[in-house]
N, C-alpha and C positions, 0 to 999 in steps of 0.2 A: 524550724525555718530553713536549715540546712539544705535539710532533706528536699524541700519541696521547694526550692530556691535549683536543685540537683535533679528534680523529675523536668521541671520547665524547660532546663537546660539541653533535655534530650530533643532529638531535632523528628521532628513529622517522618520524616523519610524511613530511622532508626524503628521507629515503633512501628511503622507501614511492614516494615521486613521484618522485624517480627513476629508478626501476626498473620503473616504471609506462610512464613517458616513453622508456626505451630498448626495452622491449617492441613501446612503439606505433611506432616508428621501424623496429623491425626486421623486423616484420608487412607495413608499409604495403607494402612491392614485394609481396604474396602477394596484398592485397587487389587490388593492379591488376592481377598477373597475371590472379586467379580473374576480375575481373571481365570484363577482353577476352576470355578461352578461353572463359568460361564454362561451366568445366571443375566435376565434382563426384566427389570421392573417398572411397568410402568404406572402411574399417582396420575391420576385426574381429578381434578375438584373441579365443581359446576358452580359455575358462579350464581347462573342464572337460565333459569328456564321455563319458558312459555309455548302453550303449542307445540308445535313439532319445530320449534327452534331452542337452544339450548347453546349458552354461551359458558365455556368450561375451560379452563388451565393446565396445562398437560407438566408432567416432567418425568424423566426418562433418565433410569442408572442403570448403565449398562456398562462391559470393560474399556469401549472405548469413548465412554465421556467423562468415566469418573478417571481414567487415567490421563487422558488428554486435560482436564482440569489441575488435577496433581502437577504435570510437564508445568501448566501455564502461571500456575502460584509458586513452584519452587523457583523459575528463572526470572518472576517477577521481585521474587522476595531476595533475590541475587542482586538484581538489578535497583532495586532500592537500596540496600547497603551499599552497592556501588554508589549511588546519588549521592549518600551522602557526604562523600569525600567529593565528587565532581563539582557537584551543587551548592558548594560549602557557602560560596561568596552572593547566593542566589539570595536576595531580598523578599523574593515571592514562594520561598522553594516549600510553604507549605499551601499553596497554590499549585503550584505543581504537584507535591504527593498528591494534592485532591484529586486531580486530572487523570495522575497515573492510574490510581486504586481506582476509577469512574471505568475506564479503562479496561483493565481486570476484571472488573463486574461485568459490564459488556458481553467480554468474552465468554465466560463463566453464562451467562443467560443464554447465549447461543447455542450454547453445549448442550445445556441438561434439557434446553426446551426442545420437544419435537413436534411442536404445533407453530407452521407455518405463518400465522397471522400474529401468536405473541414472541416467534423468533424477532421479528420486526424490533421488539427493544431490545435485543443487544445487538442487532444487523443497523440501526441506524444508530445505537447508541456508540459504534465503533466508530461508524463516519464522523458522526458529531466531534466526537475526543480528538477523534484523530485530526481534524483540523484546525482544534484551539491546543494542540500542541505541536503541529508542524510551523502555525503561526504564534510560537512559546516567545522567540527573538521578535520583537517586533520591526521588523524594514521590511522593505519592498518586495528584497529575495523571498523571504519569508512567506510574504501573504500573496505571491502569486505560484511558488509553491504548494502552499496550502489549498491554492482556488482549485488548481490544476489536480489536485488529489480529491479532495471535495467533486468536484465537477465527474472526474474521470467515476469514482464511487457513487455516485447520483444513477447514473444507467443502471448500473448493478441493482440498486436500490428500486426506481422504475422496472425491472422488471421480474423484481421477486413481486410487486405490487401486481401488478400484472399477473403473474404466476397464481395470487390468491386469491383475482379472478376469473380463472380459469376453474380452478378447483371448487368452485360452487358447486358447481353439477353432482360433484361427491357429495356433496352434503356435510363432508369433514375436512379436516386439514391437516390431518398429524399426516409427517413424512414419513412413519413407519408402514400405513396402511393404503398406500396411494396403488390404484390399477388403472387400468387400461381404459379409457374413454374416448368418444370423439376429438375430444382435445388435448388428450394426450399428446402429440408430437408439438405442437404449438408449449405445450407446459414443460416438455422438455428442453425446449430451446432457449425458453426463459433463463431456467434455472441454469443451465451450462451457461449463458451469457452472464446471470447474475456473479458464478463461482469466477469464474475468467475475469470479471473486471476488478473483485476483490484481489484476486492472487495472480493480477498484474502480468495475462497473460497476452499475446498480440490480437490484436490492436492496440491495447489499455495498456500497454508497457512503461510508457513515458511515465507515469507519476510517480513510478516505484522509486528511480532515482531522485526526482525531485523532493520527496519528503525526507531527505537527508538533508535538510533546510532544521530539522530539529533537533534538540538536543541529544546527545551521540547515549545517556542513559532510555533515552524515547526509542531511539533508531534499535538500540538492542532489543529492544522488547517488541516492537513491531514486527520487525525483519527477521525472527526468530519464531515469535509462540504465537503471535495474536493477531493482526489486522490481516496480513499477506494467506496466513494459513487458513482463514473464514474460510475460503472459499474453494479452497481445498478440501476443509472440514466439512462445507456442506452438500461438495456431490460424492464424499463416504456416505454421508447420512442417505442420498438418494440414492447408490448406486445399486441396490436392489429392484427401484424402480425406471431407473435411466438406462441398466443393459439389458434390457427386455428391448432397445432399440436401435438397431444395428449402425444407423449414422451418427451417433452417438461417440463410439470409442473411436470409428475412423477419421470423424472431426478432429476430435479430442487428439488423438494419438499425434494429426499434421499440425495442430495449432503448438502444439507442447513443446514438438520437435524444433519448429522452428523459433520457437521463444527460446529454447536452452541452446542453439545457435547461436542467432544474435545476439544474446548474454554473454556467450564466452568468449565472441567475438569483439561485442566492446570492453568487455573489461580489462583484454590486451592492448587499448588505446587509449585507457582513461590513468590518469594521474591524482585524482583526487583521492584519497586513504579512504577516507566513508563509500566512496560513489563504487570501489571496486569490489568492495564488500558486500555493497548494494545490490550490484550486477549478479555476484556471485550464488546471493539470495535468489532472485529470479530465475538467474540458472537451474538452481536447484527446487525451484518453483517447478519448472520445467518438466524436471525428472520423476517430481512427485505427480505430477497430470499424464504423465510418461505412460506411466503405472497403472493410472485408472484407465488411459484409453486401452494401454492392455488386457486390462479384466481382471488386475491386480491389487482391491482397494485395502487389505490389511499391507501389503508389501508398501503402499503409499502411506501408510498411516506408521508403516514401524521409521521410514526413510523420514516422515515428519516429526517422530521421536527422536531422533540422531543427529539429524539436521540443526532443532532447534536447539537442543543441551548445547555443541559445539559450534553453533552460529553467536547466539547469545556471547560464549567467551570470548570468540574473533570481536565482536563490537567492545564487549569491554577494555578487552587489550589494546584494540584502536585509539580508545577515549582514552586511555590511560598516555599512550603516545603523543595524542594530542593534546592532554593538559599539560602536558611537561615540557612542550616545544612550541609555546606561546600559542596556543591554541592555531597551531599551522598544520595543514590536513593534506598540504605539496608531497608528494613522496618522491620529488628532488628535492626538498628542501633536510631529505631526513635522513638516514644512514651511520651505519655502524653503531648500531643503537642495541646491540649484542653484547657488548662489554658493559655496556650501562644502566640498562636494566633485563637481568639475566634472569629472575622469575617472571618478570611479564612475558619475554621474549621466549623463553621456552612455552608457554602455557599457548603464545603466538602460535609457534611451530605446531604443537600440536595438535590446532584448530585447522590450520591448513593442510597436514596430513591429513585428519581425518576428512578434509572436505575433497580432496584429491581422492582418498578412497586406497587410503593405503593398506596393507595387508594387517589386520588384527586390529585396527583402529574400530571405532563405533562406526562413523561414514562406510568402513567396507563391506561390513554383511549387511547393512540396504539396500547398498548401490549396487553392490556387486550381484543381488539378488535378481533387480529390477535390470538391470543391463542383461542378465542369462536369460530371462522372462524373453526379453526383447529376439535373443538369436533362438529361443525355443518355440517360441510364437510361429505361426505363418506371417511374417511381416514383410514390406515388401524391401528388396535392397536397398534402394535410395537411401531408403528411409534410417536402415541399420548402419549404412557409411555416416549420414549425416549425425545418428544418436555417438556413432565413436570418435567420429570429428571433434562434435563439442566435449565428451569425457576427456579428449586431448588439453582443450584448451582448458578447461579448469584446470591440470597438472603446469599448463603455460603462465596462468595470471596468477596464481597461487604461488610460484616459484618466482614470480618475476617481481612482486610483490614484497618477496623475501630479499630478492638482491637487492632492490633500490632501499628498503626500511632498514633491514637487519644486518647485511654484511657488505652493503657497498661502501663507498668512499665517504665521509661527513659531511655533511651539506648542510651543518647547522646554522639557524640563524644566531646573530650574535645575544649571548648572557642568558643563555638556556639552560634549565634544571633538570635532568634526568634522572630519577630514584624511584623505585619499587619497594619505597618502606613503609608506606602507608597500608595499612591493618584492612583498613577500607575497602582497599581495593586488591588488596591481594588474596583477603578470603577467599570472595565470592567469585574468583577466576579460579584459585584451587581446587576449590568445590565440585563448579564445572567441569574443570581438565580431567580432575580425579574419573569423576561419574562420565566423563565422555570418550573416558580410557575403556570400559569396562562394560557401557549397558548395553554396546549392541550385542556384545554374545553371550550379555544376562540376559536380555531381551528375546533375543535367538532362539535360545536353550528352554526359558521358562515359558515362552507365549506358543502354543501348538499352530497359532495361526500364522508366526511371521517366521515359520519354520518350512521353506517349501522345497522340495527336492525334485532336480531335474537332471534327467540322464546325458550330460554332452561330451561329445569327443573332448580328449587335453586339448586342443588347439584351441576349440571356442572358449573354454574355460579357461588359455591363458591370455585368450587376446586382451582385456577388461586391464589387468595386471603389463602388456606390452603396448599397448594404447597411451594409458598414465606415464610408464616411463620415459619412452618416444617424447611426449607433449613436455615433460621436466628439461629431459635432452635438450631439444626445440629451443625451451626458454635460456637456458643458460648459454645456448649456442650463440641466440640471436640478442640479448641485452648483456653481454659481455664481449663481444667481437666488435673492435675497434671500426672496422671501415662500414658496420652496418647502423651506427651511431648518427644518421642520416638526419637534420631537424628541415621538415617541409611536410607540405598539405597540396594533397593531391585531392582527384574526387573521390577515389577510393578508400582513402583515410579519414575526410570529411565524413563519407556514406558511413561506414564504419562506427567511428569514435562520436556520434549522435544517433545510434540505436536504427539505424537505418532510417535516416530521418523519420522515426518517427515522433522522436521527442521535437525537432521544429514543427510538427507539421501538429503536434497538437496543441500547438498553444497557437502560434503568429494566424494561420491561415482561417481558424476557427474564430482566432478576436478581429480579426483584421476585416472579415467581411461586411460582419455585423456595426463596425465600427465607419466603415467609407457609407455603407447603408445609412446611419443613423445620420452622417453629417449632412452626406444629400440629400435627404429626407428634409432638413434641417435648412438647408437651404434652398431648395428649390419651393418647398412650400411656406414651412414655417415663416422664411424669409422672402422668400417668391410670393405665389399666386394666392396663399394664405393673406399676404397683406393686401390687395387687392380683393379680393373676394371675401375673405375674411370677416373677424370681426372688427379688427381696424380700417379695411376696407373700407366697410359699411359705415363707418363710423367717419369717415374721411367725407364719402359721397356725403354720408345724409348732413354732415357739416357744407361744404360747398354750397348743395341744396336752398340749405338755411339762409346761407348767405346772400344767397342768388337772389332768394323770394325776397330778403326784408332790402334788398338795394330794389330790387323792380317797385317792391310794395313802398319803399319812401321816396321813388321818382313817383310816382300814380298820384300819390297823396300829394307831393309839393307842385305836380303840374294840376292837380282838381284844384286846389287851393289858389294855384293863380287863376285859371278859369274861372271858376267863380268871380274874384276879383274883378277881371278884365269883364264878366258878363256883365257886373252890377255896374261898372264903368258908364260901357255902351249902354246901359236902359239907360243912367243917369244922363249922358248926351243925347240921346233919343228924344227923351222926355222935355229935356231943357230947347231942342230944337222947334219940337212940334208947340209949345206954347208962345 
């Protein structure tokens, strides 16, 4: 009774990460095989087949899905053990593991499938999860975050839909054997549109922040290994097929640019703990589309390997911050949180080194790779100021980050508990820290593909390393310098600190239209000429009508009824005369 009174006891989330955890253990020799052989296998079964039609299921092991699979179960199985110390007080919280693990599968189907038409269950089944858990908290913030994520991922959705009607003419759909057709340029613009709205590139920028509306164990796993990197994921998958097209990488390369801009641009105006972290994602969304408009797609795939290890930790470390300081997510309300929990806070530092791109960190043989890609390339200057701009500012919100949480003044609210002694949660961030110390130049060393060598003067190869530092300088220059401590809102810090408007612009102006539309609508007919013309109209007239007749038709009747009368009258005097 003991015993099984002792299995009960253990919570959905516990056994979710372990099962996660023995997955990634029992994968990892497949991942090393695939990657020495460099072997790719592809399994088709036929479902069904008639005529010269044939409906069939594809799945594909290759090194980059059985290893991007591995990435997305061990930070998931992290992230569950993290739950279950966050989620402790959760009433639904095996509601949630269901959602989580729905999630993971998802991802997981997108990966191994390379048939376009049944990629669709885990491309919709990501959308689906992902907004019955941005809408986890139920209010308002919530479910109009959620809409706005839903919504902005709907396009994406439409025109993969689209894309796999374009593909008829092949006659097939796997993404590995796609060529050249009449409608090839049309089926590439799909798919680049579909990858860009999953991984939150501009236009579709705005929702990335808003689904930090969800629980901060959701937010890790999103903003790290799954929903943001689909679409990433899937112009690797085509990008055999996609740079056979010259406007292709040059789109790609401006749209990337300027998302990892205005990323690091807002995230040096934003104050919310999640939202900077958010920003920082997309940043580095950025740099991973950076890559591929380059002609770099294993260099995007190893920087989504590094990324997500040391993304993943910065979110737990965050939520750990925030469970302990009444779940306040103000990064004026926090500070000097260095003395007080000193294994979170370093495992902190370390996530933000590596996302800066410090020297020997995992972050720096990606970034540092794809940034020399960049000054090796023909590319054009603009474009090389602006990609070192924004590496500045990641070194600025990163550091700046640091002064307000870790070493500035306490800004605590009052009867606040700070501790990093929970098992829970300090595992699954060591774990991280440990492997995000270490894999990019296991990574480097062991993958012959994420190993690229290019000849550059010293100068170019130290600008990357004098950029970052400059951008740290910068931060501590300007959020430590008393007289520049300035609080006001210009248009310039507005434009700024809301994504270059265009987080307003994609909610208000989109609902707003539709919404003066429907009321007018609403009353000029509905309430207007509809009730006239109408079926109340009609209904009014043919009433009056009614009315009209039976008053005319019982004047007729009581004046024939007197006539009468008065006739038989007069014969009766007539008759009485003439006798």
């Amino acid at each position: 009774m003991k015993l099984y009174w002792g299995f009960n006891s253990v919570k959905s989330s516990s056994v979710s990460s372990f099962m996660l955890f023995t997955y990634v253990l029992s994968i990892f020799p497949f991942v090393v095989y695939f990657f020495m052989s460099n072997k790719c296998i592809l399994m088709e079964w036929e479902i069904f087949s008639a005529s010269s039609t044939n409906m069939s299921l594809s799945l594909v092991l290759d090194p980059i899905g059985v290893s991007f699979s591995a990435v997305v179960c061990f930070i998931s199985a992290c992230v569950m053990m993290f739950s279950s110390s966050y989620m402790a007080g959760d009433i639904f919280l095996s509601r949630f593991t269901g959602l989580v693990m729905m999630f993971v599968l998802s991802m997981n189907l997108l990966v191994f499938i390379p048939n376009l038409v049944a990629l669709l269950i885990g491309w919709d089944g990501l959308g689906i999860v992902s907004f019955a858990l941005v809408v986890y908290y139920q209010n308002v913030k919530s479910l109009s975050a959620g809409m706005l994520t839903a919504l902005a991922n709907r396009v994406g959705d439409v025109m993969l839909l689209l894309s796999i009607g374009f593909c008829v003419i092949q006659g097939h759909w796997n993404i590995l054997f796609m060529w050249d057709n009449c409608f090839s340029p049309v089926l590439v613009f799909c798919v680049v549109v579909a990858g860009m709205t999953k991984s939150a590139q501009i236009p579709f920028s705005s929702w990335l922040p808003a689904a930090m509306a969800a629980p901060t164990p959701v937010s890790a796993l999103v903003h790290s290994s799954t929903l943001v990197t689909a679409g990433v994921f899937l112009l690797i998958r085509f990008f055999p097929f996609l740079s056979e097209f010259k406007g292709f990488t040059i789109g790609l390369l401006f749209v990337s640019v300027l998302t990892l801009l205005m990323a690091g641009i807002g995230a040096n105006y934003e104050y919310d703990l999640k939202k900077v972290i958010a920003l920082s994602t997309l940043s580095q969304l950025g740099v991973m589309m950076m890559s591929l408009g380059l002609g770099m797609p294993y260099l995007a795939l190893f920087h989504l390997y590094t990324h997500a290890l040391f993304k993943a930790m910065l979110f737990l470390c965050a939520g750990a911050i925030i469970h302990n300081n009444s779940n306040s997510q103000d990064l004026r309300q926090l500070g000097n949180l260095w003395k007080q929990m000193p294994l979170t806070i370093s495992c902190l530092n370390v996530a933000n080194l590596a996302l800066c791109g410090a020297p020997f960190m995992s972050g720096f043989y990606s970034k540092d790779l794809i940034l020399e890609t960049s000054l090796f390339s023909p590319c054009n200057f603009v474009m090389l100021v602006l990609i070192f701009l924004a590496t500045g500012m990641t070194a600025m919100y990163s550091i700046r980050l640091s002064i307000y949480s870790l070493w500035g003044h306490s800004n605590h609210l009052p009867f606040h508990s700070n501790f990093d002694e929970d098992v829970k949660v300090t595992w699954p961030v060591m774990m991280l820290s440990t492997i995000s110390l270490f894999v990019g130049s296991l990574l480097q060393s062991w993958v012959v593909d994420f190993d690229v060598c290019m000849v550059l003067p010293l100068a170019y190869k130290l600008v990357t390393i004098c950029v970052t530092v400059i951008g740290a300088w910068l931060a501590v220059f300007l959020w430590q310098s008393p007289m520049l401590n300035f609080v006001g809102a210009g248009l310039s810090m507005n434009f700024n600190s809301v994504m270059w408007f265009f987080a307003p612009l994609s909610t208000q102006p989109v609902i707003k239209s539709p919404l003066t539309g429907a009321k007018d609508f609403f009353k000029y007919l509905d309430q207007g000429w509809l009730e006239v013309v109408g079926g109340q109209g009609i209904f009014l007239q043919a009433n009056k009508m009614s009315k009209a007749n039976q008053l005319i038709q019982g004047k007729l009747i009581s004046s024939f009824i007197l006539m009468m009368v008065f006739s038989v009258l007069l014969m009766f005097v007539l008759v009485m005369n003439f006798n």
